[in-house]
PDB file with SEQRES, HELIX, SHEET and CRYST1 records, atoms N, CA, C and O in Angstrom:
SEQRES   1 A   41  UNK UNK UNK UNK UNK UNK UNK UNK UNK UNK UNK UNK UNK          
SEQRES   2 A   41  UNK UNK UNK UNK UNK UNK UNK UNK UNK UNK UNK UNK UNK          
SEQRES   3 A   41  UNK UNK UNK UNK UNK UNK UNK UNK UNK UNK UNK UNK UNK          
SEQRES   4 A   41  UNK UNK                                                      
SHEET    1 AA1 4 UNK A  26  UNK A  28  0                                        
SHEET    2 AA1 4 UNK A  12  UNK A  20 -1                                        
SHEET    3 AA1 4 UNK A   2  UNK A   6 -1                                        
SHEET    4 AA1 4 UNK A  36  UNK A  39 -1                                        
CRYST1    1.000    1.000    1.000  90.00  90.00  90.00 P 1           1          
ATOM      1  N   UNK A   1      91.107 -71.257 -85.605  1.00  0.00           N  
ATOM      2  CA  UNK A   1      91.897 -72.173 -84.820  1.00  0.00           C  
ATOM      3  C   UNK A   1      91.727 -73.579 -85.406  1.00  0.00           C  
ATOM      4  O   UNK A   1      90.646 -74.167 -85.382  1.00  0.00           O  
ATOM      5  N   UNK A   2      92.708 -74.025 -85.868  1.00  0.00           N  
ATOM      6  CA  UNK A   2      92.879 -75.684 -86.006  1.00  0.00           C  
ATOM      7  C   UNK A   2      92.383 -76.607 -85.306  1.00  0.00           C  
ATOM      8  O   UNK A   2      92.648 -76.251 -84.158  1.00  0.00           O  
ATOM      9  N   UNK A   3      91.779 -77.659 -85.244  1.00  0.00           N  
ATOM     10  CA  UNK A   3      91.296 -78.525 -84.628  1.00  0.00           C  
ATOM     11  C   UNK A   3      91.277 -80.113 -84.771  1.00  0.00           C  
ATOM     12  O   UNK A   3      90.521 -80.386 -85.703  1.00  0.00           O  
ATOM     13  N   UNK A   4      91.570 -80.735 -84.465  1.00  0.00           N  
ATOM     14  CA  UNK A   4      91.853 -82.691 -84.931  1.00  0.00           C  
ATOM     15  C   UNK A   4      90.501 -83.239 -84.049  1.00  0.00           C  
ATOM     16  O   UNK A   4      90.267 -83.194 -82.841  1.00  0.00           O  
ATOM     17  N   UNK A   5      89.876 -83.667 -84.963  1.00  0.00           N  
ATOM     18  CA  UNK A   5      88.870 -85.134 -84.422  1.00  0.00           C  
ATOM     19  C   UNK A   5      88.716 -86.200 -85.202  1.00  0.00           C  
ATOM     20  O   UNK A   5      88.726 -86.351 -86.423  1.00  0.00           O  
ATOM     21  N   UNK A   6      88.560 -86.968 -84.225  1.00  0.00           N  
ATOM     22  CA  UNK A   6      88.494 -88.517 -84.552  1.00  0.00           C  
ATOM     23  C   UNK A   6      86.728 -88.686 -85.171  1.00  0.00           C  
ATOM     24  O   UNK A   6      85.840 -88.031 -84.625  1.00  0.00           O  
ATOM     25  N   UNK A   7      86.489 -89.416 -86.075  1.00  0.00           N  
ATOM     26  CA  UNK A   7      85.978 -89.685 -86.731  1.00  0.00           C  
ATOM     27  C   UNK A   7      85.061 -91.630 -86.636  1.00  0.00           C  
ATOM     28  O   UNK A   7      83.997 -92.171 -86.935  1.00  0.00           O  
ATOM     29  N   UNK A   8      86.319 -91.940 -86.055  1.00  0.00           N  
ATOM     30  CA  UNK A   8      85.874 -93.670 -86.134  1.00  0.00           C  
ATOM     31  C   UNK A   8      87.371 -94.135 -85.213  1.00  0.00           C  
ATOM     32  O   UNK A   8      88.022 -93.454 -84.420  1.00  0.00           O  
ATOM     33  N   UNK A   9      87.545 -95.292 -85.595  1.00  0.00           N  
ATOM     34  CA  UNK A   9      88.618 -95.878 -84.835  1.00  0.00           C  
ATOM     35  C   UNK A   9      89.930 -95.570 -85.874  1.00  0.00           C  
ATOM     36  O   UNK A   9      90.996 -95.255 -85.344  1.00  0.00           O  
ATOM     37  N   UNK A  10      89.863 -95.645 -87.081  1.00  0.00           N  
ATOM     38  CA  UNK A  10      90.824 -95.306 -88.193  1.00  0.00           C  
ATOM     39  C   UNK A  10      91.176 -93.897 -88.685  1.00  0.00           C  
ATOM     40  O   UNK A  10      92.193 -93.417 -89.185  1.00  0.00           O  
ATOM     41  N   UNK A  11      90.034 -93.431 -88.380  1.00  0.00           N  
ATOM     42  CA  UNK A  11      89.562 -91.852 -89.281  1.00  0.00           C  
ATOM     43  C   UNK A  11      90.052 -90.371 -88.397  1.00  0.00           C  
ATOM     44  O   UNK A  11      89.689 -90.084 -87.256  1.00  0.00           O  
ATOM     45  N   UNK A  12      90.687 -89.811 -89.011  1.00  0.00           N  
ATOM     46  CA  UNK A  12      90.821 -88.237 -88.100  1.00  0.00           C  
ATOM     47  C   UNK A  12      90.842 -87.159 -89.070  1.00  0.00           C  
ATOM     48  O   UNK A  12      91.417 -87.207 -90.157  1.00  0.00           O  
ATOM     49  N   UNK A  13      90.067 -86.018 -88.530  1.00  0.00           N  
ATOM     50  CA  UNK A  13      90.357 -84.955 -90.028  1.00  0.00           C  
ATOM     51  C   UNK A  13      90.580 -83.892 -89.372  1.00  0.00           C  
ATOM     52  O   UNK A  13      89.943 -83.735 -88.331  1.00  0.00           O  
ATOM     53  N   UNK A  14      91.496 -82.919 -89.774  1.00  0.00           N  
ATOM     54  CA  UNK A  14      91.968 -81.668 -89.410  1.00  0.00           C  
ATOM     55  C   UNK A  14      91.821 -80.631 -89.476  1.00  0.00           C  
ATOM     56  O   UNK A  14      92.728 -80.113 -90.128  1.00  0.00           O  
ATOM     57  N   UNK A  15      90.908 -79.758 -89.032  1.00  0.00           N  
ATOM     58  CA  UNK A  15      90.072 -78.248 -90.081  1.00  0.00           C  
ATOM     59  C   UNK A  15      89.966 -77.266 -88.750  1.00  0.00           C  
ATOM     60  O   UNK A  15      90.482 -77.469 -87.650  1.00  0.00           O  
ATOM     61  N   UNK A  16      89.224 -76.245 -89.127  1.00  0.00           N  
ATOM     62  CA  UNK A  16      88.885 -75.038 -88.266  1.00  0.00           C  
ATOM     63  C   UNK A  16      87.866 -75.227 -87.457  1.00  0.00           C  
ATOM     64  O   UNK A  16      86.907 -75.930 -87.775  1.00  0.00           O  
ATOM     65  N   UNK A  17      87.965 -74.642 -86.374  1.00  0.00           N  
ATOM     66  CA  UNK A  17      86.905 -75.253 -85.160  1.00  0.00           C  
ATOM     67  C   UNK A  17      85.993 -74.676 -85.676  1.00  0.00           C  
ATOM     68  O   UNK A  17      86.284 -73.698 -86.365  1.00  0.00           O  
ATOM     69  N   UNK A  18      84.520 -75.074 -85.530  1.00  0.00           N  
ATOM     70  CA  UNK A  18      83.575 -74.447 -85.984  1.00  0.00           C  
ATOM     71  C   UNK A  18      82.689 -74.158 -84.542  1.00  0.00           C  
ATOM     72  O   UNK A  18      82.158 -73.066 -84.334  1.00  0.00           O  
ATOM     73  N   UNK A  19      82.616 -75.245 -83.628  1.00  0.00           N  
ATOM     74  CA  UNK A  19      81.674 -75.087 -82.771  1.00  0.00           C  
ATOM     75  C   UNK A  19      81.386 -76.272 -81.758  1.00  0.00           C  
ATOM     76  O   UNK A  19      82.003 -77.294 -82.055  1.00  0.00           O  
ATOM     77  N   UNK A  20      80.791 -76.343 -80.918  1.00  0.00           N  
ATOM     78  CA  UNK A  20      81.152 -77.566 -80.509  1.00  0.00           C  
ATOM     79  C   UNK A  20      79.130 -77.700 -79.977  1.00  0.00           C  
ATOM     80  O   UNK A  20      78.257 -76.842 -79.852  1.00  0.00           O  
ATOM     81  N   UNK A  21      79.142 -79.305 -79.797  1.00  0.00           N  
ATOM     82  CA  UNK A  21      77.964 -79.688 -80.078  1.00  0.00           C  
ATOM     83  C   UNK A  21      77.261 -80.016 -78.547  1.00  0.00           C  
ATOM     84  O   UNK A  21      77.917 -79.789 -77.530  1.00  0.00           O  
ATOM     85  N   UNK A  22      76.268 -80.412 -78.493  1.00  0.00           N  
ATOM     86  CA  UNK A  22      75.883 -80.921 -77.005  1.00  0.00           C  
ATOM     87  C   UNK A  22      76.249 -82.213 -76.408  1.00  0.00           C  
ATOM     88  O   UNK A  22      76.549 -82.457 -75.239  1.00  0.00           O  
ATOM     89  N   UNK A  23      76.167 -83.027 -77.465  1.00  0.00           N  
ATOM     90  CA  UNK A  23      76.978 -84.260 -77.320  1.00  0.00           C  
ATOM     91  C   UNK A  23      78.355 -84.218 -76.670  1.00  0.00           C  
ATOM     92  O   UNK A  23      78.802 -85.263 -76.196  1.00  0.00           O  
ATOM     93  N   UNK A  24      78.942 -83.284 -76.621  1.00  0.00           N  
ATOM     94  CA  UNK A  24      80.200 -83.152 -75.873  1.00  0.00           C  
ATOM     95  C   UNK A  24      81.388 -82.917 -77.728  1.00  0.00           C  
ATOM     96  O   UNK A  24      82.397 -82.236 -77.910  1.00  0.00           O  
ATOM     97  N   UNK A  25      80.934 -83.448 -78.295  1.00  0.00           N  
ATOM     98  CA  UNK A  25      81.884 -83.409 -79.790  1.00  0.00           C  
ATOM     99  C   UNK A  25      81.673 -82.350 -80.192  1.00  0.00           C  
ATOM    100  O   UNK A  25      80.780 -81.603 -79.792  1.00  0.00           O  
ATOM    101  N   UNK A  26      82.600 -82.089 -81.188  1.00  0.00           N  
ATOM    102  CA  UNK A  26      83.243 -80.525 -81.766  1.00  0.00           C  
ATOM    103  C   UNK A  26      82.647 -80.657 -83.289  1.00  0.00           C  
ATOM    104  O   UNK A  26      82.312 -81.717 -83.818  1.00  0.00           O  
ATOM    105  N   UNK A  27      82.577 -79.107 -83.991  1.00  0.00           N  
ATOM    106  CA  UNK A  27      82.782 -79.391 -85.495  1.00  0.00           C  
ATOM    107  C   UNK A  27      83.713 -78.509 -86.228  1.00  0.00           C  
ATOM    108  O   UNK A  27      83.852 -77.301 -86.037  1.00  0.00           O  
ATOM    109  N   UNK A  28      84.385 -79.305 -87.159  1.00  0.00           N  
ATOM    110  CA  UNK A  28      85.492 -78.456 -87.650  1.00  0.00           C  
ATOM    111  C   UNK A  28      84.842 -78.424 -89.192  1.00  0.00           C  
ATOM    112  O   UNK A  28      83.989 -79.188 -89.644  1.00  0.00           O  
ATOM    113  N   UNK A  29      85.570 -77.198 -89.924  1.00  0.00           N  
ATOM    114  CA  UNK A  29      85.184 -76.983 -91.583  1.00  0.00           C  
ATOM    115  C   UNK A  29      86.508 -77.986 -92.057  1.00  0.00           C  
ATOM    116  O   UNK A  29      87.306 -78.481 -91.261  1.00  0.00           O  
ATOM    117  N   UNK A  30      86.528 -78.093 -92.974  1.00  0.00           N  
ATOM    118  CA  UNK A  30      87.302 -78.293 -94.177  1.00  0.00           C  
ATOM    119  C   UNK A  30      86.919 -77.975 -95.391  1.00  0.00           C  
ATOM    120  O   UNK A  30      85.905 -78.584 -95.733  1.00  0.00           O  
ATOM    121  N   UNK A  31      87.304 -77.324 -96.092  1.00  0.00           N  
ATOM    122  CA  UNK A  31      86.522 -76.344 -97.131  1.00  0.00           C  
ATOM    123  C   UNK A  31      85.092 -75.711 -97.509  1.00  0.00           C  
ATOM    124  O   UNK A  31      84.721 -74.555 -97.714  1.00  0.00           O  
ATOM    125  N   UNK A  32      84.396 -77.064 -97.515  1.00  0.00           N  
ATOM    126  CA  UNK A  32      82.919 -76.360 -97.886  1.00  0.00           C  
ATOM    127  C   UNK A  32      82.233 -77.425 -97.136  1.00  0.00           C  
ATOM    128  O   UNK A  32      81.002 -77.403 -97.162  1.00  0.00           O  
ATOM    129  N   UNK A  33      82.926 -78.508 -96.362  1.00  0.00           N  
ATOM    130  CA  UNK A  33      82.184 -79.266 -95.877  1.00  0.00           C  
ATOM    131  C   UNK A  33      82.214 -79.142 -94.003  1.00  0.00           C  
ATOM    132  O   UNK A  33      82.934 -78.376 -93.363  1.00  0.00           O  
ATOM    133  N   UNK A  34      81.402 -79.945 -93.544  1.00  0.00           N  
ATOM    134  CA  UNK A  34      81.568 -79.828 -92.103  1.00  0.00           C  
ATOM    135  C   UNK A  34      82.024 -81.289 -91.176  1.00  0.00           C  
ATOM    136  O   UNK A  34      82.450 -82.250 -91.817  1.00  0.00           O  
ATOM    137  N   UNK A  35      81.964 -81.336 -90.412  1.00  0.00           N  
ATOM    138  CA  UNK A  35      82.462 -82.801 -89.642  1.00  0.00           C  
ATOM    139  C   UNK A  35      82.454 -82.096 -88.681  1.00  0.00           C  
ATOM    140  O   UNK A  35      82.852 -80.983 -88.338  1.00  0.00           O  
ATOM    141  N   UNK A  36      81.234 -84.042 -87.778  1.00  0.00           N  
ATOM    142  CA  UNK A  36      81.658 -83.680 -86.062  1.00  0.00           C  
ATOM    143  C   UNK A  36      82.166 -85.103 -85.791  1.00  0.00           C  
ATOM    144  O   UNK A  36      82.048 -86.145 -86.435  1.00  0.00           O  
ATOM    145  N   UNK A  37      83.003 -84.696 -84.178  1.00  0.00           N  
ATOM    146  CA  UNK A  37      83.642 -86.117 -84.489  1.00  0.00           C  
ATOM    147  C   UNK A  37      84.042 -85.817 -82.806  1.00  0.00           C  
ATOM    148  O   UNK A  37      83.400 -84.984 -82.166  1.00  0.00           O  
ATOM    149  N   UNK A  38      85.151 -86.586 -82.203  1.00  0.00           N  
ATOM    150  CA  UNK A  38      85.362 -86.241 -80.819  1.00  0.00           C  
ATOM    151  C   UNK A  38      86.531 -85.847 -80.972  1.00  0.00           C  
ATOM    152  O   UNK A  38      87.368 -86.327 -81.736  1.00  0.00           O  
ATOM    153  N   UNK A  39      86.711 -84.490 -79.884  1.00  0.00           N  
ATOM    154  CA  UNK A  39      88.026 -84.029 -79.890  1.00  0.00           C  
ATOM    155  C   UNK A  39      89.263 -85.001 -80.090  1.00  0.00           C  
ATOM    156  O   UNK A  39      89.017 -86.206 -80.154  1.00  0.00           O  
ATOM    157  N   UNK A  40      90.449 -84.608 -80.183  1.00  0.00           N  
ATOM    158  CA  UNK A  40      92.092 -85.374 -80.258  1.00  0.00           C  
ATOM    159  C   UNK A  40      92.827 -83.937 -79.973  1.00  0.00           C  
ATOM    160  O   UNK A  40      92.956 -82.849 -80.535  1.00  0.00           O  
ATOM    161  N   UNK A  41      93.374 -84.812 -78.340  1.00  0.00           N  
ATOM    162  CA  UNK A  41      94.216 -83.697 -78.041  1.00  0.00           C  
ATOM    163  C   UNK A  41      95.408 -84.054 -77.890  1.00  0.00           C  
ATOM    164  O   UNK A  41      96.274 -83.220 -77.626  1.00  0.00           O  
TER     165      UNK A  41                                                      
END                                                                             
């Protein structure tokens, strides 16, 4: 499943949900890398 999070005030990246964290933020893949960031719905 696709997923969008924000990153910063400028920044958003678009990848596969990976999991979501305790912090309340998500992590998505993008190829070989990972990113957590706050949902964008």
């Amino acid at each position: 499943m696709m997923r969008s999070i924000s990153l910063g005030k400028y920044i958003s990246v678009q990848g596969l949900f990976v999991g979501e964290a305790n912090s309340g933020k998500i992590i998505v893949r993008v190829g070989d890398k990972t990113f957590e960031g706050k949902p964008i719905s």
